[in-house]
Backbone bond lengths (Angstrom), bond angles and torsions (degrees), N, CA, C in turn:
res aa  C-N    CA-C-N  psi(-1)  N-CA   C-N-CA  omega(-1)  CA-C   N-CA-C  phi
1 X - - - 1.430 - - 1.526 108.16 -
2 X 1.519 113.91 125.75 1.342 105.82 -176.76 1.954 103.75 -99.11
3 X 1.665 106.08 156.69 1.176 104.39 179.97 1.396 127.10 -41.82
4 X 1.903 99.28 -35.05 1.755 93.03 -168.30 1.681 93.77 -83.09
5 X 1.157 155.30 29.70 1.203 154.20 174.92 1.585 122.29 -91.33
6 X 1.616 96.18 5.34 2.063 99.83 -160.68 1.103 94.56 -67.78
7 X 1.039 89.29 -176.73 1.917 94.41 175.64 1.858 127.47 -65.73
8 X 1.638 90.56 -43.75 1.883 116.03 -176.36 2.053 75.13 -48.74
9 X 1.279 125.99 -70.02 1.188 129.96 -156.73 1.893 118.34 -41.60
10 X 1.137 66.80 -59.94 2.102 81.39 -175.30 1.587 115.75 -81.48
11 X 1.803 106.80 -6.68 1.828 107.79 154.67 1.279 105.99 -67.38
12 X 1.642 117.15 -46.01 1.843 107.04 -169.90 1.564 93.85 -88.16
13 X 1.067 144.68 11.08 1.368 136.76 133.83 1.311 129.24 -40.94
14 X 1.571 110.29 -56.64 1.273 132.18 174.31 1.754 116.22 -81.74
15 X 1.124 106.00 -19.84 1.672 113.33 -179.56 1.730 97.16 -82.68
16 X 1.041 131.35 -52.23 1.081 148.96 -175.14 1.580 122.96 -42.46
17 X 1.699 100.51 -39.25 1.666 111.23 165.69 1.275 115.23 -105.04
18 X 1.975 93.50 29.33 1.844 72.28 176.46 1.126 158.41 95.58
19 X 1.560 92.39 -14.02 1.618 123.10 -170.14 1.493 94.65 -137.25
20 X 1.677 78.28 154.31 1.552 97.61 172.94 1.671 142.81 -102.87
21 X 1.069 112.16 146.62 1.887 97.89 -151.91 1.064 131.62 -87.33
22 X 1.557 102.67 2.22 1.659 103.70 137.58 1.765 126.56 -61.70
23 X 1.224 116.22 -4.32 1.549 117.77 -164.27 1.667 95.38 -120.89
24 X 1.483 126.90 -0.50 0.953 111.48 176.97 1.899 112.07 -125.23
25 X 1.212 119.73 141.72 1.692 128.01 -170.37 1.529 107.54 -73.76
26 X 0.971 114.09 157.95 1.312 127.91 171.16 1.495 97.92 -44.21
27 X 1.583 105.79 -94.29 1.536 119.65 159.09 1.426 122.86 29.02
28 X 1.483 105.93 -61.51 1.377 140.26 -158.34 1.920 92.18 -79.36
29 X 1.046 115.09 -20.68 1.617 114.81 -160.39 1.835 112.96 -135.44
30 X 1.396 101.34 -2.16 1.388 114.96 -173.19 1.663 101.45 -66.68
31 X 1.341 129.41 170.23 1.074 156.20 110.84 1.510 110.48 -31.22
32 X 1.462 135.59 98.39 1.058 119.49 170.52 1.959 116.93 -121.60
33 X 1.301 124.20 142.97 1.351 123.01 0.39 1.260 124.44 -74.55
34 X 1.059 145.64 146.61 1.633 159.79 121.67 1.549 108.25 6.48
35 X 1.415 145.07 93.97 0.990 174.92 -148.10 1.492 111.26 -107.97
36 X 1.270 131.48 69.25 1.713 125.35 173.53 1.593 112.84 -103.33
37 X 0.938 111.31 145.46 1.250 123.97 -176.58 2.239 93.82 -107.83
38 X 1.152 110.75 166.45 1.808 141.53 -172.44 1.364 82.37 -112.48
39 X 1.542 98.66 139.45 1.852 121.91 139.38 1.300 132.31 -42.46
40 X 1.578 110.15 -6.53 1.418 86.52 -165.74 1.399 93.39 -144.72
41 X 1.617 104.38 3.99 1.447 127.55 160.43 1.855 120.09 -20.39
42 X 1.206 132.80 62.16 1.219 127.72 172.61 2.006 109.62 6.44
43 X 1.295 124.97 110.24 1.559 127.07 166.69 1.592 125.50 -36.74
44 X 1.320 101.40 -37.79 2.196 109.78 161.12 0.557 84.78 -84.25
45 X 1.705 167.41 -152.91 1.516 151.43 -66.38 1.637 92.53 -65.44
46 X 0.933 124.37 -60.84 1.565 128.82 -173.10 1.802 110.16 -39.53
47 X 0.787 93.51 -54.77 1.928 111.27 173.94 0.771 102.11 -68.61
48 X 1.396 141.98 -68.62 1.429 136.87 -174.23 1.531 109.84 -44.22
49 X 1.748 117.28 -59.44 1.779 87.71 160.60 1.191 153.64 -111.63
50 X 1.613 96.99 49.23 1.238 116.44 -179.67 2.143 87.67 -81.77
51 X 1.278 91.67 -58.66 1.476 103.43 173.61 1.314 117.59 -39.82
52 X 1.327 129.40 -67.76 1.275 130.80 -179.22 1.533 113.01 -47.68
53 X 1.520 135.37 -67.95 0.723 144.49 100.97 1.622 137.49 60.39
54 X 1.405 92.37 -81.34 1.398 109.44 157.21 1.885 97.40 88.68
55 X 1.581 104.34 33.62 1.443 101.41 -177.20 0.955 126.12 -95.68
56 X 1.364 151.83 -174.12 1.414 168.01 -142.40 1.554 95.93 -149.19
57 X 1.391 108.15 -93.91 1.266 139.13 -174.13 1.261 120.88 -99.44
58 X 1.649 111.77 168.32 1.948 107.85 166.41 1.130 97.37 -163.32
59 X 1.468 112.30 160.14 1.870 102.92 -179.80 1.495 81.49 -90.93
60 X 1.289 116.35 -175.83 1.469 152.49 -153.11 1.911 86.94 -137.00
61 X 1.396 87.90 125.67 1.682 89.63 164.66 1.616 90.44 -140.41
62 X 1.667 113.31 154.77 1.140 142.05 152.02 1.978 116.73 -77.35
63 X 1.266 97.70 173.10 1.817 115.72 -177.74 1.309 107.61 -28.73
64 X 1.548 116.90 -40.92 1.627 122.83 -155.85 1.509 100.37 -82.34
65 X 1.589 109.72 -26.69 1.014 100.17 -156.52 2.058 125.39 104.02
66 X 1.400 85.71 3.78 1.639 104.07 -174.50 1.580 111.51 -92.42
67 X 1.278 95.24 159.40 1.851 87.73 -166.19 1.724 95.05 -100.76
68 X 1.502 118.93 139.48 1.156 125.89 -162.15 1.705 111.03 -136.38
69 X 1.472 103.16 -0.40 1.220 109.06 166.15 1.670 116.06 177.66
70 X 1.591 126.76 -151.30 1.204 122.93 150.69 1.392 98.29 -133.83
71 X 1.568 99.63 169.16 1.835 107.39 154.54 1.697 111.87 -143.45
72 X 1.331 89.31 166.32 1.577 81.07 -175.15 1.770 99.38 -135.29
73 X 1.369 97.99 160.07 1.225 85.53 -172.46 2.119 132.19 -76.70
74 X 1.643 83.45 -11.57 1.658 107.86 142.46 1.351 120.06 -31.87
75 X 1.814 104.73 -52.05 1.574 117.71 -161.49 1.726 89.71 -74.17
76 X 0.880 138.72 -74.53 1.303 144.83 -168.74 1.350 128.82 -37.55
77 X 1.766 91.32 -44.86 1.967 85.73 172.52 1.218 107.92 -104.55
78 X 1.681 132.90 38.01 1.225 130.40 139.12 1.148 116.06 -92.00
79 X 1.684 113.60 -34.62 1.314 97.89 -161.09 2.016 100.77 -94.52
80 X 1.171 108.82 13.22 1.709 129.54 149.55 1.436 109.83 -67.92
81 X 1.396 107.14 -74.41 1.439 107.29 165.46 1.627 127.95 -34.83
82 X 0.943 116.30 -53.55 2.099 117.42 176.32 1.032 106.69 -69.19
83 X 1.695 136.00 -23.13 1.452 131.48 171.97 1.538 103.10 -65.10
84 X 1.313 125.25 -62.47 1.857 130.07 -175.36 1.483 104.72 -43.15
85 X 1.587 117.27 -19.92 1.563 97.15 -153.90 2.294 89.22 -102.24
């Protein structure tokens, strides 16, 4: 999920053409492609495409393919940070 993707963002997305956001899909306003990172996803690969990327955040999916959490890239270089100390 990239920062400019919040919600405040992708209403004046949708205000903007005019239409109203009951008439318009997620889909229509996503970040595409859709960017998930694994649990067990190594922390540099994770960063690396948050970086590439240009991300903030990502949900976390498991085997199925189910979403099982988020992270942000906040989450990562703190919890980098409490390992050094």
């Amino acid at each position: 999920m990239r920062q400019r993707d919040q919600s405040c963002r992708g209403q004046r997305k949708v205000l903007a053409k005019d239409r109203s956001p009951d008439r318009v899909s997620v889909y229509e306003v996503m970040t595409k492609p859709s960017i998930t990172v694994h649990p067990n996803m190594d922390i540099r690969h994770a960063s690396a495409l948050f970086d590439h990327f240009g991300l903030s955040r990502a949900p976390v999916v498991d085997r199925d393919g189910e979403i099982i959490g988020i992270v942000s890239h906040t989450d990562m270089v703190m919890k980098g940070l409490l390992k050094l100390q």
